[in-house]
N, C-alpha and C positions, 0 to 999 in steps of 0.2 A: 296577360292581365294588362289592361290600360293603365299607364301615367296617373289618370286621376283616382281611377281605384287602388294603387299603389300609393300616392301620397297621401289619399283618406287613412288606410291602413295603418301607412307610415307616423300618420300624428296621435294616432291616438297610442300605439307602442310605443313613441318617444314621451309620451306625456306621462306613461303608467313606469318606463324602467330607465334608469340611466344608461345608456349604451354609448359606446364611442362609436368611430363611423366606421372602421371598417365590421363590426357587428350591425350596423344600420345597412349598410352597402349589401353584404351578404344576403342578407332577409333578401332581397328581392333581385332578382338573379336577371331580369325582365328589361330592367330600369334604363340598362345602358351599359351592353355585351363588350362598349370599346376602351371601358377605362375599369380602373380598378376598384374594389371594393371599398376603400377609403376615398379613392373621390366619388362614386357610389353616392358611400355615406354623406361626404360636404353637400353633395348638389341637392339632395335632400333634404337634407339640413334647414341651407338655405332658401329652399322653395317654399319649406315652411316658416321661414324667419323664426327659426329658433337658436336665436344668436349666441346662448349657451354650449361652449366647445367642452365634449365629456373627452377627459385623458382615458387611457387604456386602460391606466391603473386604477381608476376608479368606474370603468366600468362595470355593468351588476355581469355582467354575463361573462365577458374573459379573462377580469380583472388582471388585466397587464400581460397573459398570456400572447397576445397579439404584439408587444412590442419585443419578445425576447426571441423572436423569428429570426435574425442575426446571429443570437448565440447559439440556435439550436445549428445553425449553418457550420459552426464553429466546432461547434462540438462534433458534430458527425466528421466534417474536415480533418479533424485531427487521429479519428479511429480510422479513415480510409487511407490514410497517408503511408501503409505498411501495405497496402492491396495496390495490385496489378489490374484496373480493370480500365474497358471501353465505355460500355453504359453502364448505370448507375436509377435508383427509382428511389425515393423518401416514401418513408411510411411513421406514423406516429400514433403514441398513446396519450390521451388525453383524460384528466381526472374526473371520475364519475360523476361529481356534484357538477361539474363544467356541463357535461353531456348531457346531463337529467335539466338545466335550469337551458338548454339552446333547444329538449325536448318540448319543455314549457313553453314557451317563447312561440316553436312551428304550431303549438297546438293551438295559440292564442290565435294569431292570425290566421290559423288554418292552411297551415302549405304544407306543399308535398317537395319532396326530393327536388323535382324538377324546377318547381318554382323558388326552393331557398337549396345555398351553398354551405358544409356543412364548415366549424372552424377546424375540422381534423382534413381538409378537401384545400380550406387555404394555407394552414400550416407547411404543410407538405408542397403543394405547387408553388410557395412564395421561396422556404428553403431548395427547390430544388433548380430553381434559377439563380437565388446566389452560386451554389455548388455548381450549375452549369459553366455560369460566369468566371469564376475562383479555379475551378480546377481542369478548363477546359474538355469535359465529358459532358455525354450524352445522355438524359435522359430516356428511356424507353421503358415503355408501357404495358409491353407483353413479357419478353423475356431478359430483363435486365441480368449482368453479369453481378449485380450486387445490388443487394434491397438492404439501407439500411433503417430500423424502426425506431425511431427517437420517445424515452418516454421521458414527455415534459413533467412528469411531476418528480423525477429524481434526477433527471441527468442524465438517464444512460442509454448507450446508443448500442443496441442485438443490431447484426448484421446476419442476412440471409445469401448465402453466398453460391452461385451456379455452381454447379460440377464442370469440370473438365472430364469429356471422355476420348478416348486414343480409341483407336480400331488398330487391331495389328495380328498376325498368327507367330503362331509359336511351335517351333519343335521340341518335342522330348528326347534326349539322346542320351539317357540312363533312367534305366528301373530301377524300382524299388521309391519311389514317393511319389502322393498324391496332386492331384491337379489345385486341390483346395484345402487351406487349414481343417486339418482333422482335430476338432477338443478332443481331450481327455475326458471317457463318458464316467471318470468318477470325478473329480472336479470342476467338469463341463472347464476349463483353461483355465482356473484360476492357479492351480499349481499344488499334487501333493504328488506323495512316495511312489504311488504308484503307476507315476510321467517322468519321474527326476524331475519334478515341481518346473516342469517344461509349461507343464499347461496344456502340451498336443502330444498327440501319439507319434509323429513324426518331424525331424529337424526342420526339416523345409518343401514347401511348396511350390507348386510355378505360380497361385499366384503371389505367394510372400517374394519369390523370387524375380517376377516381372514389376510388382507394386515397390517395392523398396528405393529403388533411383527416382522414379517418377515422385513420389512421394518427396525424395531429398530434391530436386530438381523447381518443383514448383512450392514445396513446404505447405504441402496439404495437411487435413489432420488424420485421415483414414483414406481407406480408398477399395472399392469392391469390384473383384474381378466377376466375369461375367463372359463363360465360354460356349462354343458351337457344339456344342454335347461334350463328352470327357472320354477318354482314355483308362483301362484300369491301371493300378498302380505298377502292376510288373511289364505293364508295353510301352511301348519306346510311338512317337510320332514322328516321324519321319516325309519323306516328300517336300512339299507346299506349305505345310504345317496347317494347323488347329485356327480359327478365325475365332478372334476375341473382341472383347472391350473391355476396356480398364476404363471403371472411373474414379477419377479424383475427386474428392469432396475437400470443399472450406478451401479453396488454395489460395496463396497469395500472392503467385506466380502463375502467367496463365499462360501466356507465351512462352513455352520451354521450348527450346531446339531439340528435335524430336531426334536427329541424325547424334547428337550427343547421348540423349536416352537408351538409344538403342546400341550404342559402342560401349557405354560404362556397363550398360544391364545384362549383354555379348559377356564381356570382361568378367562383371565380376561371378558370374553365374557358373563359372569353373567348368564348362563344358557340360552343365547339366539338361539345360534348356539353351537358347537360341531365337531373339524374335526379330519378325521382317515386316516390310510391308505395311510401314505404322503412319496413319497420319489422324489427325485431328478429325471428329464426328460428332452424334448427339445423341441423347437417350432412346431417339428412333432405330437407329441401329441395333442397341439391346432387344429390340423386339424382332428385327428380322435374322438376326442370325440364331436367336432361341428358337423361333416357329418355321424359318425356312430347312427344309429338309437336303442335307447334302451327301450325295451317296460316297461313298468311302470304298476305298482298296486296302485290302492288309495280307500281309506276307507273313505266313502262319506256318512252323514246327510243329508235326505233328506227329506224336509217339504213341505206340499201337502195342497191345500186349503181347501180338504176334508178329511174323514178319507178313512185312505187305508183299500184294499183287500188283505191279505198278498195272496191266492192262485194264485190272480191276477198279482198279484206283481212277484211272481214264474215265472208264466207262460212268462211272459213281458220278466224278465230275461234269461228266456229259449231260447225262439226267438231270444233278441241279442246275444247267443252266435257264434264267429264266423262270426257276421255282419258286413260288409261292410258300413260304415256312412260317407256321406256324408255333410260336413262343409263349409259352405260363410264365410268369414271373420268376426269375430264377434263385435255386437255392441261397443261392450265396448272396443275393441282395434283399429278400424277402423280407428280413426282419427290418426292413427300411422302405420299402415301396409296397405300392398294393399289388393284390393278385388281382391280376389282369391277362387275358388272352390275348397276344399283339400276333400280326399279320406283317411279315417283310418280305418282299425278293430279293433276290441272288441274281445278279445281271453277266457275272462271268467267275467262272471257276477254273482253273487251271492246274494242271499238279505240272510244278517244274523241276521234282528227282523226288526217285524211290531209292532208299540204302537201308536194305534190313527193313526194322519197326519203325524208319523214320522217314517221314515225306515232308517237302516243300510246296506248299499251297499258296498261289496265288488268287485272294478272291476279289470281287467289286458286288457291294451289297448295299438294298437302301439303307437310310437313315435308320440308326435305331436296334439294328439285328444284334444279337450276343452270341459272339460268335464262339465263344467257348463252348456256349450250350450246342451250337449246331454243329460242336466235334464231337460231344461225347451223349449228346443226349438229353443230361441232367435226368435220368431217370425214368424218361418218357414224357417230359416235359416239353422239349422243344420235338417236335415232327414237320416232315422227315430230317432224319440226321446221318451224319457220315457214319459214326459207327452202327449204326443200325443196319443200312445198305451195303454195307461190307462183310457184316456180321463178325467184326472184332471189335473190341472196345478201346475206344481213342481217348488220347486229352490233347489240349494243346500244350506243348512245354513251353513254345514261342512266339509271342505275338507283334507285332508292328504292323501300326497304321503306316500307311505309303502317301498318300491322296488323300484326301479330301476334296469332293468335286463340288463345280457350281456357283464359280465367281469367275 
């Protein structure tokens, strides 16, 4: 828009509303991109010779909103002062009658976004160069470590706080607990008789047990583990260990020494679990270790109603190598998962001792296989299976992952 059609514009809205200038500077975004919207406003002003100066506080439109841009600085300043962060972003709420009478105002002169600035666009850019200034951070505009939203009509400053995520893997080196809090499915966790008003079906977790330091470490408020498939409760993970992420949520600590994390959470984990290999990542990660598929090795006891045939037992293993197995959804998770038909290979099978009913199997299988069902069946379920091929009936008594491949 031209100068002179902006100061036609500009006299006839100064003549109909009281405004101060940084509300006059605003309006027109056009006018002169090098200064701000309060000289904006003056040079306007004065090009009209309208030598009546309106204060803020008797402006129609922000009535003194625009001068209190310092305390809101203030006010946010003093809720960050307990936060660890780099960048930083201002966000604010501004009161309805405000935003309905700057609605009126663009409707009058007919502008669009482009051509007017809104006052929730200069609140926020004006506070977040004091806060640059003051507390020497960074603004940023995409992914700031902390967004906090100031609402001017009470004072109060909501902050939106990044997560911290850790990549790291974990071993299991005792059964009998789950990878994730289990609730109590008759109080879903709140606590009655029939949990010991625990709230979960079992004491602890890997990830109550890897979350706990990290959590005391950066003094987050929660925090959600986020594993590369799981383990059942009675197998041990062993090898290389299990590839996770932990994230922290709300921290106030962001910068945690992660070689301390990992020795206190060693420590106090009493030899249950065990995590390595930890460093700092982002919520991109939770997507690749969910969807990438990594094939897995496990070292499996396995007890027979009869005694085995170890050449038998060879032979069996020979044939799966390389097999195509077919899986229904298995008994024992059904009432949790859908029925579905899944398709795995078996890329190495070995049997390393036959004594009596009981063998030692080594297998390496894709992502995904249940491999209890491909010892016993599950009924006809999983095809082909070990006991079936051998023509005795198997289970597994023993299970350990070894490996987990594909990093």
């Amino acid at each position: 828009m031209e100068k002179t059609k902006i100061l036609e514009i500009a006299k006839k809205t100064i003549k109909k509303y009281q405004l101060c200038d940084n509300c006059i500077g605003r309006l027109f975004r056009e006018f002169n991109k090098e200064v701000s919207n309060k000289q904006k406003g003056v040079s306007i002003r004065n090009k009209l010779k309208f030598d009546k100066k309106v204060s803020p506080n008797d402006c129609w439109l922000c009535e003194g909103l625009i001068n209190e841009i310092p305390h809101f600085a203030s006010l946010i300043s003093e809720v960050l002062k307990n936060y660890e962060f780099t960048t930083f972003l201002v966000g604010s709420k501004v009161d309805d009658d405000i935003i309905q009478r700057e609605k009126d105002l663009w409707d009058l002169i007919e502008s669009k976004d482009s051509e007017s600035e809104s006052i929730k666009m200069e609140i926020n850019r004006e506070v977040g160069k004091i806060l640059e200034e003051n507390l020497k951070k960074t603004v940023d505009f995409k992914t700031p470590d902390i967004m906090a939203v100031v609402d001017t009509s009470y004072d109060v400053v909501n902050l939106q706080i990044k997560s911290i995520f850790i990549y790291g893997r974990y071993k299991k080196l005792e059964r009998g607990f789950p990878q994730t809090k289990w609730f109590c499915k008759f109080c879903r966790g709140i606590g009655c008789k029939a949990c010991n008003y625990k709230g979960k079906l079992y004491d602890s977790s890997i990830e109550e047990l890897i979350s706990k330091e990290a959590l005391v470490l950066s003094k987050g408020s929660d925090a959600s583990f986020h594993g590369s498939g799981r383990e059942d409760i009675d197998a041990l993970m062993l090898g290389n260990g299990r590839p996770f992420v932990l994230e922290i949520k709300n921290p106030k600590i962001r910068n945690i020494d992660l070689s301390i994390y990992k020795k206190t959470t060693n420590n106090n984990a009493e030899k249950k679990i065990e995590v390595n290999n930890l460093r700092f990542t982002n919520g991109e990660e939770i997507v690749r270790i969910k969807s990438t598929e990594f094939n897995k090795t496990y070292k499996i006891i396995v007890e027979s109603e009869k005694p085995l045939n170890k050449e038998k037992l060879k032979e069996v293993a020979r044939l799966l190598q390389g097999k195509t197995i077919r899986q229904m959804t298995p008994t024992r998770v059904s009432h949790r998962r859908a029925l579905i038909v899944r398709e795995r290979k078996i890329y190495n099978c070995d049997i390393e001792s036959v004594e009596g009913n009981i063998a030692k199997i080594k297998i390496e299988t894709e992502s995904g296989m249940y491999i209890k069902e491909l010892i016993s069946g599950d009924n006809g379920k999983t095809i082909p299976n070990l006991s079936d091929m051998i023509g005795i009936p198997c289970i597994v008594k023993e299970l350990d992952v070894t490996e987990i491949k594909g990093e």
